[in-house]
matplotlib code that plots the C-alpha trace (Angstrom):
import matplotlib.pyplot as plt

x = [5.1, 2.7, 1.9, -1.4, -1.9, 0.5, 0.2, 3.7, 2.9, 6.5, 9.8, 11.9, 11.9, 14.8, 14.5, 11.5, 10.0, 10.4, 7.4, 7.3, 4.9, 6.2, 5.5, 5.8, 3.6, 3.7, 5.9, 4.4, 5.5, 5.2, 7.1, 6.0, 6.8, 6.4, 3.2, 2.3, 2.0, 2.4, 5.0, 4.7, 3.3, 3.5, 2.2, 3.1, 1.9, 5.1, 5.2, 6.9, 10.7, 9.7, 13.3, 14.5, 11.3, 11.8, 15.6, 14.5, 11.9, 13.7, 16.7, 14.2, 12.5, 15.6, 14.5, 18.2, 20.0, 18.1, 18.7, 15.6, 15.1, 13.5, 13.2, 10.6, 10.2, 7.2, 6.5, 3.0, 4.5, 1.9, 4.5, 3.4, 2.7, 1.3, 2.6, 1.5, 4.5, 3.7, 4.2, 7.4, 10.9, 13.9, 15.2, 11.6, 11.2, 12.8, 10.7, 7.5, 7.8, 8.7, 5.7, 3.8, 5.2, 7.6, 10.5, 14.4, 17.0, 14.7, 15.7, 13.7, 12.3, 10.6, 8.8, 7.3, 3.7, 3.2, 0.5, -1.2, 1.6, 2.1, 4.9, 5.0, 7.4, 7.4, 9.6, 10.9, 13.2, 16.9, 17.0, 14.8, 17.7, 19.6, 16.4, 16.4, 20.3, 20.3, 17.6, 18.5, 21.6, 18.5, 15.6, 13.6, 12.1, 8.5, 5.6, 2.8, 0.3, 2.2, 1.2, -2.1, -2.7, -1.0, -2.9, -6.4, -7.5, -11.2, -13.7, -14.9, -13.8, -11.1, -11.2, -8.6, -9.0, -6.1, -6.3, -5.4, -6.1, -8.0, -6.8, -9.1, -8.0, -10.8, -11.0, -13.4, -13.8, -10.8, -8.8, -6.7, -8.3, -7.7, -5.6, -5.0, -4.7, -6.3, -5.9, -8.8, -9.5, -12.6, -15.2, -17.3, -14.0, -14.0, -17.8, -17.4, -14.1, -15.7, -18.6, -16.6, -15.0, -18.6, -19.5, -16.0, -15.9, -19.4, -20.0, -23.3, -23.4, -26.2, -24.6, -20.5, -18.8, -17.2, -14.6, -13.4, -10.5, -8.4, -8.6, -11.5, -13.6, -13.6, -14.4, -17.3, -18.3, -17.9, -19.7, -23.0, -22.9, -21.9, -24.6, -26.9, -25.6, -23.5, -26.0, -23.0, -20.4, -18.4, -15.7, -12.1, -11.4, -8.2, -4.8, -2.0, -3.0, -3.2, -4.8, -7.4, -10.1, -7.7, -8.7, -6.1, -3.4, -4.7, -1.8, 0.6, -0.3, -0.7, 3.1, 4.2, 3.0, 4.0, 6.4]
y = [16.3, 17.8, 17.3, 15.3, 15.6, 17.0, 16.5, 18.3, 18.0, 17.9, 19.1, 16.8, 13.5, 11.6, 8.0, 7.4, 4.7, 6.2, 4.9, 5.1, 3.5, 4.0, 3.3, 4.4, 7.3, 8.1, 8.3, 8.4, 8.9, 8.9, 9.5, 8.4, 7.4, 3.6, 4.7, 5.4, 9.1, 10.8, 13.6, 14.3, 12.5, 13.7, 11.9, 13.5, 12.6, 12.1, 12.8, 10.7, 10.1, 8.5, 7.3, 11.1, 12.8, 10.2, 10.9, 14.5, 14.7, 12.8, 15.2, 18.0, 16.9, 16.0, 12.3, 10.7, 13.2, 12.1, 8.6, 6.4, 3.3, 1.9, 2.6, 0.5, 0.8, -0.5, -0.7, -0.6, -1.5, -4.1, -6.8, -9.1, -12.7, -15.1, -18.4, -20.8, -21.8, -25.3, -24.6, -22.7, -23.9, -22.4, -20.0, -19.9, -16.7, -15.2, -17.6, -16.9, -12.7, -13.5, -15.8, -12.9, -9.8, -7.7, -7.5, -6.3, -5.2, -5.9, -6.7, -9.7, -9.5, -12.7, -12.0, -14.6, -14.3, -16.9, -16.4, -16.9, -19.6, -17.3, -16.2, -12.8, -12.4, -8.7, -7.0, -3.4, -1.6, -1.4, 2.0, 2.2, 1.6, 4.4, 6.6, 5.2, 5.3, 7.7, 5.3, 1.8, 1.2, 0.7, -0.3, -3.8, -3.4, -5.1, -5.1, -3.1, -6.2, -7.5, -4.1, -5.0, -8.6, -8.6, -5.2, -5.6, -8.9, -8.6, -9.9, -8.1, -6.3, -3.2, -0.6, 2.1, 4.8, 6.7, 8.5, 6.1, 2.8, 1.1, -1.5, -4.3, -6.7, -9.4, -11.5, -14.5, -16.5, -15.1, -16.0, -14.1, -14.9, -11.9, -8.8, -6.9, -3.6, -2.0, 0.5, 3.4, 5.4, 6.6, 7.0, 4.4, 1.5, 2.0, 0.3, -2.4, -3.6, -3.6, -4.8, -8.0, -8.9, -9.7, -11.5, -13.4, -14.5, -15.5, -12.4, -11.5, -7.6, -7.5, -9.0, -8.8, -5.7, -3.1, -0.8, 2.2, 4.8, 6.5, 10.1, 11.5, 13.2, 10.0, 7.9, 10.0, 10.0, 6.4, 5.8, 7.0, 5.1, 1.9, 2.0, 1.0, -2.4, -2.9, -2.5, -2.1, 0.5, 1.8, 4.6, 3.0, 5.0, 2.9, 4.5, 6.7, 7.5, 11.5, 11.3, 8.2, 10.4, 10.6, 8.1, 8.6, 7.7, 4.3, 2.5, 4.6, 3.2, -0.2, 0.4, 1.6, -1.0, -3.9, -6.3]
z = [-9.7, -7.0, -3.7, -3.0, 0.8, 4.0, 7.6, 8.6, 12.8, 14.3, 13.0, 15.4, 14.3, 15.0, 16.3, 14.6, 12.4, 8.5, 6.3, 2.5, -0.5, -3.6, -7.9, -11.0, -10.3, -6.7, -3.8, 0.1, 3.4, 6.8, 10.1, 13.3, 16.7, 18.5, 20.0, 16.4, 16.9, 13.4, 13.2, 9.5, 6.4, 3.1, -0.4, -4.2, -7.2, -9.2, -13.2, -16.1, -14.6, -11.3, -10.4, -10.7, -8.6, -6.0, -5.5, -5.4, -3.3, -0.4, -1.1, -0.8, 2.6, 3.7, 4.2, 4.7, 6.9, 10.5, 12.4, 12.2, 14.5, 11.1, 7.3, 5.7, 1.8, 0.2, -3.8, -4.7, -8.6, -9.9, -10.4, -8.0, -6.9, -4.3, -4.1, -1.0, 1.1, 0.7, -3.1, -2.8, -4.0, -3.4, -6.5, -8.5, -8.2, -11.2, -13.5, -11.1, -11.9, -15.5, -16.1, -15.5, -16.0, -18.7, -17.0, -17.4, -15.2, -12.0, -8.2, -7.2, -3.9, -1.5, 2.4, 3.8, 5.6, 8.4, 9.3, 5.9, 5.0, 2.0, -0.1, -2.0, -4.5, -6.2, -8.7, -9.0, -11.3, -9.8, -10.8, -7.9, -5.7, -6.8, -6.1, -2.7, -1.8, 1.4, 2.6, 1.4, 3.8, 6.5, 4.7, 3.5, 0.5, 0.6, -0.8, 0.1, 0.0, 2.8, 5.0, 3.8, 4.7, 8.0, 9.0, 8.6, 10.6, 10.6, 7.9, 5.0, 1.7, 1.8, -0.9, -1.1, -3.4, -5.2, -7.9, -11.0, -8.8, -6.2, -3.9, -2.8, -0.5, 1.0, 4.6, 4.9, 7.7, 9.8, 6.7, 3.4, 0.2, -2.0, -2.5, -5.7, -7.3, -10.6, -12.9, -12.6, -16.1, -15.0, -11.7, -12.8, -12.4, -8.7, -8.6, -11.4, -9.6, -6.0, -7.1, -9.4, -6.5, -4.8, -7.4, -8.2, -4.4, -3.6, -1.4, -0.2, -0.5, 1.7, 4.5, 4.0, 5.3, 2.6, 4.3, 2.4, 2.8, 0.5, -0.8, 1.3, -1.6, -3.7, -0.6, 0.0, -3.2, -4.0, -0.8, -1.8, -5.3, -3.6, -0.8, -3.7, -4.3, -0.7, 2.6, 4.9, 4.2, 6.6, 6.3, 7.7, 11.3, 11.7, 11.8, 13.7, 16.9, 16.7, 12.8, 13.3, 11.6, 8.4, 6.3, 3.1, 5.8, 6.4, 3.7, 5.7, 8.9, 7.7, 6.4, 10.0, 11.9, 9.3, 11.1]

ax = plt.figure().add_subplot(projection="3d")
ax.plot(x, y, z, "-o")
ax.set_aspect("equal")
plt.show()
């Protein structure tokens, strides 16, 4: 377990919106104010027992001794799916995440986007819960897709960059048409996966937008080997309002501001 970035700005934080973005191999978060003014944000890279590093870590930032006027907990676990509301039935979505994914002793979660007319139905461990159990008394458990599609309302492709994975998410025509997160072995997987979802969704990379934040160096550095394929690339300045520059606090801010 280690710590991957910190932004510790204010030690007072009661009545404040708690932020986190959790998986099997990381756990973020972020406390801010309803201006979106960032107290503190912190984001570790946790090691094999997630459920155990979690429960620690919150114990050791002392995460569930303040008031907050919100909690919102969001997995980032890959156990995921999008069904169109018009498609939805009450009660499918056990058979919907098992379809898909491996699972066993699971909580089974549904949110509803309206303004996509879209359903997301996730998965997570329930011995999450127990890692989450100062928190959970006031928190929704989401998914961190939803954060995603209901935060970033203007055309073009959205990469972030994390260590192991990238997150692409895609706008068209004022609409949703794409979100989805990968596995990264090496450098070269943040490129083909941006670059497949050009081609996959008709995208003309000479004329569609690519947006990038994430960990700063790799955003950098991916930058100047995607400029080769993708004409305009534009590092994301969207996020809390003291820490807009910060561009690996983007999914943080996306989690804040998530209704």
């Amino acid at each position: 377990m280690g710590i991957i970035a910190e932004y510790r700005l204010e030690k007072n934080y009661n009545h404040n919106i708690l932020s986190v973005i959790f998986d099997a191999d990381s756990f973020f978060y972020a406390i801010s104010d309803v201006n979106n003014h960032l107290k503190m944000a912190c984001k570790y890279q946790l090691g094999e027992d997630a459920v155990s590093e979690i429960a620690n870590i919150i114990e050791q930032e002392n995460l569930a001794n303040h008031y907050y006027s919100a909690v919102n907990i969001f997995s980032k676990l890959p156990s995921f799916s999008f069904i169109p509301a018009n498609e939805y039935q009450y009660g499918m979505e056990g058979d919907v995440i098992a379809n898909s994914f491996p699972i066993y002793h699971h909580e089974i979660e549904m949110e509803i986007c309206s303004e996509e007319n879209l359903n997301i139905i996730h998965a997570y461990n329930k011995e999450f819960l127990d890692a989450f159990e100062g928190l959970k008394k006031e928190a929704q458990f989401r998914h961190l897709s939803l954060a995603y599609i209901q935060g970033l309302r203007k055309d073009g492709i959205y990469c972030n960059l994390l260590d192991e994975s990238i997150i692409i998410l895609v706008r068209k025509g004022g609409r949703f048409i794409f979100y989805n997160q990968f596995a990264v072995n090496q450098s070269d997987d943040y490129l083909y996966f941006t670059m497949l979802a050009f081609n996959q969704l008709n995208l003309d990379p000479n004329h569609f937008v690519l947006h990038l934040h994430g960990q700063e160096e790799k955003v950098v550095s991916f930058k100047l080997t995607v400029e080769e394929y993708v004409v305009n690339v534009r590092e994301m300045v969207l996020g809390f309002t003291n820490m807009e520059e910060k561009m690996d606090l983007v999914d943080l801010f996306l989690a804040a501001v998530c209704e």
